[in-house]
Backbone as CSV, one residue per row, in Angstrom:
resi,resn,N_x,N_y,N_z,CA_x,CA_y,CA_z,C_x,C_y,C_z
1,UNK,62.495,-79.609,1.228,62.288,-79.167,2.577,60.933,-79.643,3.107
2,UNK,60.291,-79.441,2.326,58.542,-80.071,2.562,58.362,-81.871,2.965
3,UNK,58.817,-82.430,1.808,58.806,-83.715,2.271,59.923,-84.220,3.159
4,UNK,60.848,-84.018,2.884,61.864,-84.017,4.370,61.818,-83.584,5.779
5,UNK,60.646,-83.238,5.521,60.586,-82.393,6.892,62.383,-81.341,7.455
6,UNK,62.299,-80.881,6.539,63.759,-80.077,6.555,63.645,-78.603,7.526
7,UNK,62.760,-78.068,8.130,62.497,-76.700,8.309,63.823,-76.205,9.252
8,UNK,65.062,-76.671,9.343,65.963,-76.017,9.903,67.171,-75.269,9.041
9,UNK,66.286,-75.898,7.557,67.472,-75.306,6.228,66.448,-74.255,6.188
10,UNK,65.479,-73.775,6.741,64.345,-72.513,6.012,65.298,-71.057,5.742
11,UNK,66.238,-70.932,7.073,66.611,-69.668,7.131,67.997,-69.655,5.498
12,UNK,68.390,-70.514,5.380,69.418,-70.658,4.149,68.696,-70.517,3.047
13,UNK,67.408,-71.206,3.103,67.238,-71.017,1.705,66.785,-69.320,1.619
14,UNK,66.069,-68.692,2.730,65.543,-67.293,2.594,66.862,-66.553,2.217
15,UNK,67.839,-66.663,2.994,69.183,-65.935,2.501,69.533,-65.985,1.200
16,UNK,69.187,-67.438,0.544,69.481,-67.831,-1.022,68.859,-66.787,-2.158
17,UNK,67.660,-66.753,-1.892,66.395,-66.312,-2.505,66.643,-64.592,-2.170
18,UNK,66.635,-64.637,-1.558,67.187,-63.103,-1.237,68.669,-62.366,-1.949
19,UNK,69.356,-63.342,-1.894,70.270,-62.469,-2.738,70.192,-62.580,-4.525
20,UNK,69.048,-63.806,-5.056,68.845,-63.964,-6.410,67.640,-62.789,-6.814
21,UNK,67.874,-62.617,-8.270,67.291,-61.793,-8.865,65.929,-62.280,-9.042
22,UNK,65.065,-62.471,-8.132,63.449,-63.001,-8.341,62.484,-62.181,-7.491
23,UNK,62.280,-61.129,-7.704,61.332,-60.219,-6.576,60.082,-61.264,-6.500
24,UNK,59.633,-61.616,-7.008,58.304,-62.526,-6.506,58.875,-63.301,-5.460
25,UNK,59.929,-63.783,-5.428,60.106,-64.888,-4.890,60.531,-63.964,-3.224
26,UNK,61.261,-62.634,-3.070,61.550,-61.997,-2.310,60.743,-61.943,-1.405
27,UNK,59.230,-61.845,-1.907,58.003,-60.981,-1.432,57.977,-62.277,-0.355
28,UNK,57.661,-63.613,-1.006,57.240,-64.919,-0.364,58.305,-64.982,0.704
29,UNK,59.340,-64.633,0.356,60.787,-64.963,1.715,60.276,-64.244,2.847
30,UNK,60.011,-62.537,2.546,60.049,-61.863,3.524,58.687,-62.018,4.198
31,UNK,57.546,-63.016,3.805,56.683,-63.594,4.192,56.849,-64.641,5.374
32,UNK,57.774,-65.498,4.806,58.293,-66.504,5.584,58.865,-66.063,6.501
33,UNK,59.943,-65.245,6.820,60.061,-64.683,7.566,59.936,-64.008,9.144
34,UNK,58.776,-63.339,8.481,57.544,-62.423,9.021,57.025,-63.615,10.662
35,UNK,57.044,-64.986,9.767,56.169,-66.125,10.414,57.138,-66.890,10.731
36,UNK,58.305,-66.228,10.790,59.828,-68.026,11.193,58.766,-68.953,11.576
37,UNK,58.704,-68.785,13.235,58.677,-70.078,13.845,57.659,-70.888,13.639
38,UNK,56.540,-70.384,13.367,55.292,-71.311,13.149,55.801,-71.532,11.461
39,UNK,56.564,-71.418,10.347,56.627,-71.985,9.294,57.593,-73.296,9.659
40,UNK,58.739,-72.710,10.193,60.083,-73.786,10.856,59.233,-75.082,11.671
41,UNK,57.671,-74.617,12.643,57.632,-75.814,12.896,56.237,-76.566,11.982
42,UNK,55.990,-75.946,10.783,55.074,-76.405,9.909,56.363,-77.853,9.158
43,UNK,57.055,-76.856,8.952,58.380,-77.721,8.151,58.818,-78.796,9.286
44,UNK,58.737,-78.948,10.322,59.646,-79.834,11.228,58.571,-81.031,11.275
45,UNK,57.413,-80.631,11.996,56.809,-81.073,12.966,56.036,-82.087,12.095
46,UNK,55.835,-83.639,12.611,55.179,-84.403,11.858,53.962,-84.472,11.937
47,UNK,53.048,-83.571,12.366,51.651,-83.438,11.967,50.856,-82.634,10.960
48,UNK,49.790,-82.481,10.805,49.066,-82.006,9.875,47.863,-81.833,10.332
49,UNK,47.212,-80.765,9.738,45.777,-80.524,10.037,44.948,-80.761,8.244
50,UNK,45.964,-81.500,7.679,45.310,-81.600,6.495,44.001,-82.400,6.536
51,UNK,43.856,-83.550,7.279,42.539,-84.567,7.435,40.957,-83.421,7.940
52,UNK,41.790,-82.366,8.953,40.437,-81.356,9.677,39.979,-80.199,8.251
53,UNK,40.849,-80.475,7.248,40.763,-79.153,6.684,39.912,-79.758,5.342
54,UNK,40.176,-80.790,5.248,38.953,-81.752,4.259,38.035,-81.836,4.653
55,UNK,37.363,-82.231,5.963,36.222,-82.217,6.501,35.550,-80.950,6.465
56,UNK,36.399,-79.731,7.007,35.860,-77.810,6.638,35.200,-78.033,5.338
57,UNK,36.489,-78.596,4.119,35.339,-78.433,3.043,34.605,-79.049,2.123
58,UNK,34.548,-80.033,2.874,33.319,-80.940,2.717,32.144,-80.441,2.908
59,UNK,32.487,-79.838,4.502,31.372,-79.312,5.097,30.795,-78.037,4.669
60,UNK,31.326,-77.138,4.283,31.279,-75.985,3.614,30.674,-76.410,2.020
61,UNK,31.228,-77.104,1.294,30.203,-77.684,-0.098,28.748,-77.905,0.009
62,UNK,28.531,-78.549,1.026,27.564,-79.555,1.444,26.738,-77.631,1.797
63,UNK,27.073,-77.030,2.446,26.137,-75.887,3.416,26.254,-74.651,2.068
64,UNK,26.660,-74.711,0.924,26.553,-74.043,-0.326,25.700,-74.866,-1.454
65,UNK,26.257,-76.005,-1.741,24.873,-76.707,-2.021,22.987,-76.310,-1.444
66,UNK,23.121,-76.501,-0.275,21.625,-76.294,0.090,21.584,-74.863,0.410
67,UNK,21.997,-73.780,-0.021,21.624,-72.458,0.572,20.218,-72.481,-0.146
68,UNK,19.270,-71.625,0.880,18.358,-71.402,0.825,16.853,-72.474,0.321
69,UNK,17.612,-73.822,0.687,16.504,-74.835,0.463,16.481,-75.139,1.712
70,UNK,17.085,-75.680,2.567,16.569,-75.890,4.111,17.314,-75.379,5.321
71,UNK,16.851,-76.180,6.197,17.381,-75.359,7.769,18.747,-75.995,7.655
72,UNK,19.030,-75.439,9.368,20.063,-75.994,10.121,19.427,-78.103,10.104
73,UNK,18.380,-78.462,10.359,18.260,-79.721,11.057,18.738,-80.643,9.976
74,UNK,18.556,-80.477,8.346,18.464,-81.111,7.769,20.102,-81.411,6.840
75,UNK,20.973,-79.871,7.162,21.985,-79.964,7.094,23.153,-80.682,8.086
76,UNK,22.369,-80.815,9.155,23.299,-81.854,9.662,22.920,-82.829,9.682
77,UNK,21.678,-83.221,9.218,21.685,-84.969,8.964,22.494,-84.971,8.193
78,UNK,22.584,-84.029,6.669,23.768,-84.508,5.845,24.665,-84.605,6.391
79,UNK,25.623,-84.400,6.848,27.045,-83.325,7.183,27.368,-85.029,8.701
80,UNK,26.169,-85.615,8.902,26.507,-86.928,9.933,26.442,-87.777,9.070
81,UNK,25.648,-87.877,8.095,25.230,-89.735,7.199,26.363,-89.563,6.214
82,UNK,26.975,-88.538,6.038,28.091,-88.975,5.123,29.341,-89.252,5.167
């Protein structure tokens, strides 16, 4: 479903999973659920925020690295020259 971009089988497979004997797996359905449409169009839709979410933690390494050795000025020279 993931690499197919399949998210219009989501509701079959929750029905699947739901009637098998896997409560972990229940918990995650009725999760999915909870969130249909924004999961249905995570599953459909051919974009990603995966490229913005590498940069977060890049950026976030980089601003845990220097805690308490310098400012704001010097953390964004890093956070630009790299």
């Amino acid at each position: 479903m993931v690499c197919d971009l399949g998210g219009d089988s989501l509701p079959a497979w929750t029905d699947a999973v739901r009637t098998d004997d896997l409560p972990a797996l229940h918990a995650f359905a009725d999760g999915l659920r909870r969130d249909h449409q924004a999961v249905t169009a995570g599953l459909t839709l051919p974009w990603s925020s995966g490229p913005v979410e590498g940069h977060v933690n890049r950026i976030k390494m980089l601003k845990r690295q220097m805690y308490g050795r310098a400012g704001f000025a010097l953390l964004r020279k890093r956070v630009l020259l790299t």
